[in-house]
DRENDO-1510 file (C-alpha; in Angstrom, 1 decimal, always signed):
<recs>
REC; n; res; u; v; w
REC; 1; UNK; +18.9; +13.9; +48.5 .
REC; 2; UNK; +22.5; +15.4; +47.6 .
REC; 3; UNK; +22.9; +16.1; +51.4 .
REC; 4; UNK; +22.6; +12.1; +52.3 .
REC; 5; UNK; +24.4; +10.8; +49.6 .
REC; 6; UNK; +27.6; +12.9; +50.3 .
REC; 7; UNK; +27.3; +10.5; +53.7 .
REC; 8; UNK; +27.1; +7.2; +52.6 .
REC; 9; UNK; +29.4; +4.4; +51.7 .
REC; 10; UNK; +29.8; +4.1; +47.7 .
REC; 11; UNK; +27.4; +1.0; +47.5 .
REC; 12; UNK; +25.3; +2.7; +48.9 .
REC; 13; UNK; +26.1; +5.6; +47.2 .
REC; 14; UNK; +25.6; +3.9; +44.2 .
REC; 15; UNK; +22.0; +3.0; +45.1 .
REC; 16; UNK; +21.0; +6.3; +46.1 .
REC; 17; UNK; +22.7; +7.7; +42.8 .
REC; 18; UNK; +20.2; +5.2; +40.9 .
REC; 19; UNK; +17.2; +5.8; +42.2 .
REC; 20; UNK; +17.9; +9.5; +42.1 .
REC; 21; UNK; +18.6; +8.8; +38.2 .
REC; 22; UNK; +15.7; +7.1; +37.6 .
REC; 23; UNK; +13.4; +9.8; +39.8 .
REC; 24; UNK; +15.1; +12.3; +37.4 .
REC; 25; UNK; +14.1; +10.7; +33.9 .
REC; 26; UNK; +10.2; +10.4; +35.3 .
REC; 27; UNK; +10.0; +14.0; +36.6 .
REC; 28; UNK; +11.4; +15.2; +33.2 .
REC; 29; UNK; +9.2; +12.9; +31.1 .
REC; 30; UNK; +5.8; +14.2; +33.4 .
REC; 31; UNK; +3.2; +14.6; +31.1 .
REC; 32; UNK; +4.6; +12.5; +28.1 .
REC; 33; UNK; +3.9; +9.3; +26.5 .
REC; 34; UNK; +6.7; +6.9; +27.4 .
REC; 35; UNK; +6.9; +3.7; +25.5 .
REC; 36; UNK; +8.4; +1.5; +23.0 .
REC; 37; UNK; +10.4; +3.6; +20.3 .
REC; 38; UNK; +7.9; +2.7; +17.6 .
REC; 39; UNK; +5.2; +4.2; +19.8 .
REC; 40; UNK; +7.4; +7.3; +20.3 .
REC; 41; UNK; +7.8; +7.6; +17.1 .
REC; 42; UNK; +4.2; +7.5; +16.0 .
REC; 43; UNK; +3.6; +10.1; +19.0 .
REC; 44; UNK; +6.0; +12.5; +17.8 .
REC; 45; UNK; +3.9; +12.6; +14.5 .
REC; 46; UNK; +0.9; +13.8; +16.3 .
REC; 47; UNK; -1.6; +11.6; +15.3 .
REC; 48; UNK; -5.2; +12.1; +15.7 .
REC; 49; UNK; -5.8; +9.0; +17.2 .
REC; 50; UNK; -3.9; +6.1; +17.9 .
REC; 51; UNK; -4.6; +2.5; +19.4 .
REC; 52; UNK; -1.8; +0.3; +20.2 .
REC; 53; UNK; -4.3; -2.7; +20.9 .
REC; 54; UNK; -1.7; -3.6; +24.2 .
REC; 55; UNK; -5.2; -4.6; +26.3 .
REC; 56; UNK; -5.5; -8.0; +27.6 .
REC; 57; UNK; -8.8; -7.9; +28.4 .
REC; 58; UNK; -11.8; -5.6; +29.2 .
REC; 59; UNK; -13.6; -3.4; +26.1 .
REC; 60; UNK; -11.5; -0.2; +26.1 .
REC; 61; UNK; -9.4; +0.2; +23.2 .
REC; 62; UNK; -7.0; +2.7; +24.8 .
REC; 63; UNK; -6.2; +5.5; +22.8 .
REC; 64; UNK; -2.4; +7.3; +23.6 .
REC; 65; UNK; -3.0; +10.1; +21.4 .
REC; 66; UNK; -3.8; +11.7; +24.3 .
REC; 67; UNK; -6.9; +13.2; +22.6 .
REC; 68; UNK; -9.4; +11.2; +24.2 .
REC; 69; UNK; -11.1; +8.9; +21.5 .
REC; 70; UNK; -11.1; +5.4; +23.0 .
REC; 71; UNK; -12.3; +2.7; +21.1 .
REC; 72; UNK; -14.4; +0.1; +21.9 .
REC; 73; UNK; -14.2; -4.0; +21.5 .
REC; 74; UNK; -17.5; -5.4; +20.3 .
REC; 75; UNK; -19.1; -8.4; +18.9 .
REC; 76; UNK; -18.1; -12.1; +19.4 .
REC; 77; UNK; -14.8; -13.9; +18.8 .
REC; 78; UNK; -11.6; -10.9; +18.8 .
REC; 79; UNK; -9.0; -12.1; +20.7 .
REC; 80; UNK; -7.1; -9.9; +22.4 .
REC; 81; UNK; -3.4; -10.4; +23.2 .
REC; 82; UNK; -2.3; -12.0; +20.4 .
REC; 83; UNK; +1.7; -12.0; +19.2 .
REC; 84; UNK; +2.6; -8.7; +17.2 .
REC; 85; UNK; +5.4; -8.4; +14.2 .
REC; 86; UNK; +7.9; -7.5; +16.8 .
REC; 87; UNK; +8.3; -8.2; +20.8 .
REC; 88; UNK; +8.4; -4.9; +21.3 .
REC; 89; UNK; +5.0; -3.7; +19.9 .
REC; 90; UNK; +3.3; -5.3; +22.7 .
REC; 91; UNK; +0.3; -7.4; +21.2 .
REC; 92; UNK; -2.3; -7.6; +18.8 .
REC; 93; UNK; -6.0; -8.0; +18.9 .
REC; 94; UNK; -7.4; -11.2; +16.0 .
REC; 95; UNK; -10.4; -11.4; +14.1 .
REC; 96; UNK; -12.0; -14.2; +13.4 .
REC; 97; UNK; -13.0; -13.3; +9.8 .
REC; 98; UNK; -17.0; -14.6; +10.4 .
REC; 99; UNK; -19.6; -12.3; +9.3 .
REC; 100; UNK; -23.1; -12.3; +11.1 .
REC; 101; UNK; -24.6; -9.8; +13.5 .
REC; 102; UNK; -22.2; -9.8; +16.5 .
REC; 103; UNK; -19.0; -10.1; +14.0 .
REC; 104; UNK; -15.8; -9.1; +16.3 .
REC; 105; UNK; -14.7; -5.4; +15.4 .
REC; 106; UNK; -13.5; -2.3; +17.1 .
REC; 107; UNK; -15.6; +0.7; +17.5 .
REC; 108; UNK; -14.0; +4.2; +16.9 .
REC; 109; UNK; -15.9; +7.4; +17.6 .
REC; 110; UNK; -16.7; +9.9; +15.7 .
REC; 111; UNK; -12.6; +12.4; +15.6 .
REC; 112; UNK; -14.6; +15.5; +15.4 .
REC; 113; UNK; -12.4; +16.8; +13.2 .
REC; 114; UNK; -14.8; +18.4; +10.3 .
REC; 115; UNK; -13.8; +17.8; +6.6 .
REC; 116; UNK; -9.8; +16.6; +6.6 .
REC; 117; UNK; -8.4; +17.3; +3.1 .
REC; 118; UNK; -5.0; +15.5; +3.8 .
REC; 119; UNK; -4.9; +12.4; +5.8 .
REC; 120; UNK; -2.5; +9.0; +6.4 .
REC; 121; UNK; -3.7; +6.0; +7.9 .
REC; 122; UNK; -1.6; +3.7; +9.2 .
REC; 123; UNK; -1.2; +0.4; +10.6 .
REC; 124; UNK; +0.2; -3.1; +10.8 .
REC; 125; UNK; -2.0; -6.4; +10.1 .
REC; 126; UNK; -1.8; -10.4; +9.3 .
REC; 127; UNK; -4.0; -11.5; +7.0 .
REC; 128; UNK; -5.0; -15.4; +7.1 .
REC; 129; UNK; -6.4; -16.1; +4.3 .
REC; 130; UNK; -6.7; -14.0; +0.9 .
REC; 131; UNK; -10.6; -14.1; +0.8 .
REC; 132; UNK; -12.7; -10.5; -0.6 .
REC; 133; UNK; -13.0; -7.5; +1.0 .
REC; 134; UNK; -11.5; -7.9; +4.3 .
REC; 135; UNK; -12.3; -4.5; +6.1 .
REC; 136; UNK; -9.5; -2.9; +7.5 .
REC; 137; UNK; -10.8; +0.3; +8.5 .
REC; 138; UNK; -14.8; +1.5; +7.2 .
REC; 139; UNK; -16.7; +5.0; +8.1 .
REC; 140; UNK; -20.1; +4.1; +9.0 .
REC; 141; UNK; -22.0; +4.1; +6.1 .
REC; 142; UNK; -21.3; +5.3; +2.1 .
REC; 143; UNK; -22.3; +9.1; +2.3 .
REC; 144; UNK; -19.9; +11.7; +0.6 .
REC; 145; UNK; -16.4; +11.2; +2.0 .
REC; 146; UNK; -16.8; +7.4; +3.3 .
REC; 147; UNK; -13.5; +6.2; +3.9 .
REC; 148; UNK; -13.2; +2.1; +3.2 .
REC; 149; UNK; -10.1; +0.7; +3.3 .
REC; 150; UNK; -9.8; -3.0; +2.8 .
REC; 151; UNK; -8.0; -6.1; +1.6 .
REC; 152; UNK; -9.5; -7.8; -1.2 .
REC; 153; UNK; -8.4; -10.9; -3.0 .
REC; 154; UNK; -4.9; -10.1; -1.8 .
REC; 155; UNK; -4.5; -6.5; -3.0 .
REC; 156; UNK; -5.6; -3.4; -0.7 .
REC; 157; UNK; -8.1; -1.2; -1.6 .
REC; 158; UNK; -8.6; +2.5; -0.7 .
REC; 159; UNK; -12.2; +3.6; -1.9 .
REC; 160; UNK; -13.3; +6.9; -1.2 .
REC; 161; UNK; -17.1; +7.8; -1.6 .
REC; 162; UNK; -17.3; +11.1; -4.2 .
REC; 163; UNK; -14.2; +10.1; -6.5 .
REC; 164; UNK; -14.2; +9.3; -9.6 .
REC; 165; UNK; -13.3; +6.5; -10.0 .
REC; 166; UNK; -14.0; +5.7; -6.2 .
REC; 167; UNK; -11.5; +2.4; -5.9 .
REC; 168; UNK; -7.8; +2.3; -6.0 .
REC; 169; UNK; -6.5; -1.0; -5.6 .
REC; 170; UNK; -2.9; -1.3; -4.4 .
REC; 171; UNK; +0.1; -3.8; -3.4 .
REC; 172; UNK; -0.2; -7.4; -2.7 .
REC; 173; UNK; -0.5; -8.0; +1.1 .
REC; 174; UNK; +0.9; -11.7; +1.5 .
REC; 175; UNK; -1.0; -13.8; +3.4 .
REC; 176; UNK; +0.5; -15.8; +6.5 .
REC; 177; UNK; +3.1; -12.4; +7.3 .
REC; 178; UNK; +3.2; -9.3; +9.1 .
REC; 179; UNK; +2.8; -6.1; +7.2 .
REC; 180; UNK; +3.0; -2.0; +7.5 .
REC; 181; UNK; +0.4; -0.6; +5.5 .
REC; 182; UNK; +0.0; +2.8; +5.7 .
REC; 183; UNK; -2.5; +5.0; +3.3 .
REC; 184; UNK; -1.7; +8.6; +2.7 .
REC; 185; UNK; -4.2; +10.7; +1.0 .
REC; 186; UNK; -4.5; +14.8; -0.1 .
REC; 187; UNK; -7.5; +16.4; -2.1 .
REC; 188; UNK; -5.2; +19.2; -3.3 .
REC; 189; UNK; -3.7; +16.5; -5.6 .
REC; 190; UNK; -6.1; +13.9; -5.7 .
REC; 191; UNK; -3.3; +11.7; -5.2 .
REC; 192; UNK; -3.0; +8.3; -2.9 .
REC; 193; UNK; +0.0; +6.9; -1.8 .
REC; 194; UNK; +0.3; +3.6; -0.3 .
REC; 195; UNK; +3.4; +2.2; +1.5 .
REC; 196; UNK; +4.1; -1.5; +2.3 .
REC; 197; UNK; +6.4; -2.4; +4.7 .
REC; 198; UNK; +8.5; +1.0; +4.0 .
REC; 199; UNK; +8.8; +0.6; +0.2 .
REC; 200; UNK; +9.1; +2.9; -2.5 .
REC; 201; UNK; +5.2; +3.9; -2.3 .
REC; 202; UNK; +2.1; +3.1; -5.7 .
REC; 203; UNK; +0.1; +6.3; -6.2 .
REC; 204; UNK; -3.0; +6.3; -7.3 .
REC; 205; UNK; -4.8; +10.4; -8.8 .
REC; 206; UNK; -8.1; +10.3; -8.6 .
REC; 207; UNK; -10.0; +12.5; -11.1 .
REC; 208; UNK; -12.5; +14.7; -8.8 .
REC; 209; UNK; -11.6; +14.9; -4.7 .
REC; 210; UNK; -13.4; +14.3; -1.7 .
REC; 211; UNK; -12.3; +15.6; +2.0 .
REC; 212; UNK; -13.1; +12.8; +5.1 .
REC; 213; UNK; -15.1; +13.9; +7.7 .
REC; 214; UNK; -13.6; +10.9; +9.9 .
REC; 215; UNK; -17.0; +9.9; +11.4 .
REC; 216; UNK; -17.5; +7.0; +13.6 .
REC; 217; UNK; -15.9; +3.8; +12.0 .
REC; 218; UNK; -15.5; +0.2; +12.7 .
REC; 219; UNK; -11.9; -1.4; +12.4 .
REC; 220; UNK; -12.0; -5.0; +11.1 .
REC; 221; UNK; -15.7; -5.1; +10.0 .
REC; 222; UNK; -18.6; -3.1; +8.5 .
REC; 223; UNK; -21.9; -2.7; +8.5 .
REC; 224; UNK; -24.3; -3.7; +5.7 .
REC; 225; UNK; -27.7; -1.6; +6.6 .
REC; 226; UNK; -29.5; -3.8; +3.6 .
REC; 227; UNK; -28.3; -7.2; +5.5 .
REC; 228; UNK; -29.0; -5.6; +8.9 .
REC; 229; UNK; -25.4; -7.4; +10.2 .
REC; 230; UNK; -21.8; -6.8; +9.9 .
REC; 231; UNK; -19.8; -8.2; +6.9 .
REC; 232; UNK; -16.3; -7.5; +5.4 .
REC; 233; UNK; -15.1; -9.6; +8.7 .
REC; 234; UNK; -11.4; -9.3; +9.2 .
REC; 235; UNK; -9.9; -12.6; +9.0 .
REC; 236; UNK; -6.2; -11.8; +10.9 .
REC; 237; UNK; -5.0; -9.6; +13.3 .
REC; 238; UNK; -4.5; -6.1; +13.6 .
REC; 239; UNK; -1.8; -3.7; +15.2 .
REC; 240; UNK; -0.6; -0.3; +16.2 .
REC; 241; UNK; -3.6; +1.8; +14.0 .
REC; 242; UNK; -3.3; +5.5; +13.8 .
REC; 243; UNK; -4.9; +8.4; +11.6 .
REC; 244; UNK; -3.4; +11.6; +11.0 .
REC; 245; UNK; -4.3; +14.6; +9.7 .
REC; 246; UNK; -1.3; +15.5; +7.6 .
REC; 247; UNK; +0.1; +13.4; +5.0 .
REC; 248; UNK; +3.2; +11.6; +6.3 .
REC; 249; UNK; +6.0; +12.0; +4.4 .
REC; 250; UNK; +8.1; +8.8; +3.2 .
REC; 251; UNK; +11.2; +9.8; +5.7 .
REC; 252; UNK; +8.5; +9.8; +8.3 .
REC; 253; UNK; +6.7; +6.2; +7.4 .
REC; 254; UNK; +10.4; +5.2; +7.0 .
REC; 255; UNK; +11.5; +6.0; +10.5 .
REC; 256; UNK; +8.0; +4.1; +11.8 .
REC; 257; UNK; +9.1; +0.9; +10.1 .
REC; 258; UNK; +12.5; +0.9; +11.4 .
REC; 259; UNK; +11.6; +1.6; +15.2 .
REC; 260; UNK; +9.2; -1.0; +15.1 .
REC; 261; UNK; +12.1; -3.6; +15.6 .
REC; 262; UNK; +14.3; -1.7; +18.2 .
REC; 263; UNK; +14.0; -3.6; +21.1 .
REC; 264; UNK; +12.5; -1.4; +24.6 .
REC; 265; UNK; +15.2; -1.0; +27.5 .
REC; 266; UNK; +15.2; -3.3; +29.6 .
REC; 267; UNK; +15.5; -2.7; +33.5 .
REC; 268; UNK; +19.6; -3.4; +33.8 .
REC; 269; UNK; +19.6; -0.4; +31.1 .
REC; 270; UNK; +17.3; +2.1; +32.9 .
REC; 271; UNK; +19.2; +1.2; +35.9 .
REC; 272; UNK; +22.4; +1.9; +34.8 .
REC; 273; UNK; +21.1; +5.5; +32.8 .
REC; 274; UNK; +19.7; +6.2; +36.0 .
REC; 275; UNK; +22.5; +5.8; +37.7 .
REC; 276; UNK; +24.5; +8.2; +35.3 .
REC; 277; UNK; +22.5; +10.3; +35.0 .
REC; 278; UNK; +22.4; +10.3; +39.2 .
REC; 279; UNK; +26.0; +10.6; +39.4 .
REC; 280; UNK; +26.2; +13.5; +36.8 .
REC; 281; UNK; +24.0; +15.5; +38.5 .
REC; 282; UNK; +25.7; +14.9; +41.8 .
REC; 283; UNK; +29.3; +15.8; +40.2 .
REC; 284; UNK; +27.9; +18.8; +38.6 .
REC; 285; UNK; +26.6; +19.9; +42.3 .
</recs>
């Protein structure tokens, strides 16, 4: 490469440079997660599992954790592709918000993870309306260490099966807008943590403490075994949901919020790093 573009006029110099750049920056990003900077800096948080709901179509909920735990879209009426809170989170997936045996929803397997005893959950969502227990994220079931996370009557609830008491219900969420919810959670302390949109977080201590085994769940519906359908329907959209096991420290949910508006690069900027970085290497040579 260095050999023929020491022959060539500059423009097409130039060209060579570029495409050299840009064959740079992908050979030293083999083996990473490259996307938006929100999405880098989920990744760089390590999270157990993380879905950035970017499908247009098919059943695969893509998981870029890189650990493997895909989710799947089920039941009637999500829509994938749907606007997100900023351009550069890609899109969303919508529920309906209709409760009945094939309710929309998104599967998510079981993490494998045994008992977690510190955990965050995080993830943006649009509610429509302000109706009761809107699921945001359920473990199947109500054994010991059932995670349910919902919005109900316009606050959020965390409720934890094994607590006492078991429900902590948290900030408003308004209805009609975009919002960052994440849940933080550590049985050393007993203490919740929820953050909206960045804020200075409510805490919650729950008396006795319960670890999460993080079985499979459902995001945006769950399912009643008495009623023998799914209920709790989601009635909005849902975005960029992760689950870690380490509490996330306000700095860190911080620096989430903020990326979430950077704009990607477009092409005429990769193009022109590229080309630097091309023409660097060449110098340096």
């Amino acid at each position: 490469m260095r050999e023929r573009c020491e022959r060539m006029p500059m423009v097409r110099l130039i060209a060579c440079c570029v495409f050299a750049g840009i064959w740079a920056l992908a050979a030293s990003a083999e083996g990473a997660v490259v996307g938006s900077p929100y999405a880098n800096s989920v990744l760089a948080d390590q999270p157990m599992v993380y879905y950035g709901f970017d499908e247009t179509g098919g059943a695969v909920a893509v998981d870029t954790s890189g650990h493997g735990y895909a989710g799947t879209y089920a039941g009637a009426g999500y829509t994938l592709g749907q606007p997100a809170a900023y351009p550069a989170l890609g899109t969303a997936v919508a529920f309906p918000g209709t409760d009945g045996p094939d309710a929309g929803r998104v599967a998510v397997p079981d993490l494998s993870t045994g008992t977690v005893t510190a955990f965050t959950v995080e993830f943006w969502v649009r509610l429509n309306s302000r109706r009761n227990q809107q699921a945001y994220y359920h473990t199947n079931g109500w054994q010991a260490g059932a995670l349910h996370l919902f919005g109900t009557s316009g606050t959020n609830a965390f409720c934890l099966q094994s607590n006492t008491p078991t429900d902590a219900n948290l900030d408003d969420n308004t209805q009609g807008q975009w919002h960052h919810l994440v849940f933080t959670y550590d049985t050393a302390t007993g203490q919740v943590m929820q953050y909206l949109d960045a804020g200075s977080p409510q805490t919650y201590t729950f008396v006795s403490s319960a670890g999460v085994p993080f079985d499979p769940a459902t995001i945006g519906a769950w399912y009643w075994d008495g009623g023998g359908q799914w209920i709790r329907s989601l009635d909005g959209a849902m975005d960029e949901f992760a689950v870690y096991n380490k509490v996330l420290s306000a700095s860190e949910v911080q620096a989430h919020f903020d990326a979430a508006s950077v704009p990607e690069p477009g092409l005429t900027t990769l193009l022109v790093l590229g080309g630097l970085v091309g023409l660097k290497r060449r110098k340096l040579r």
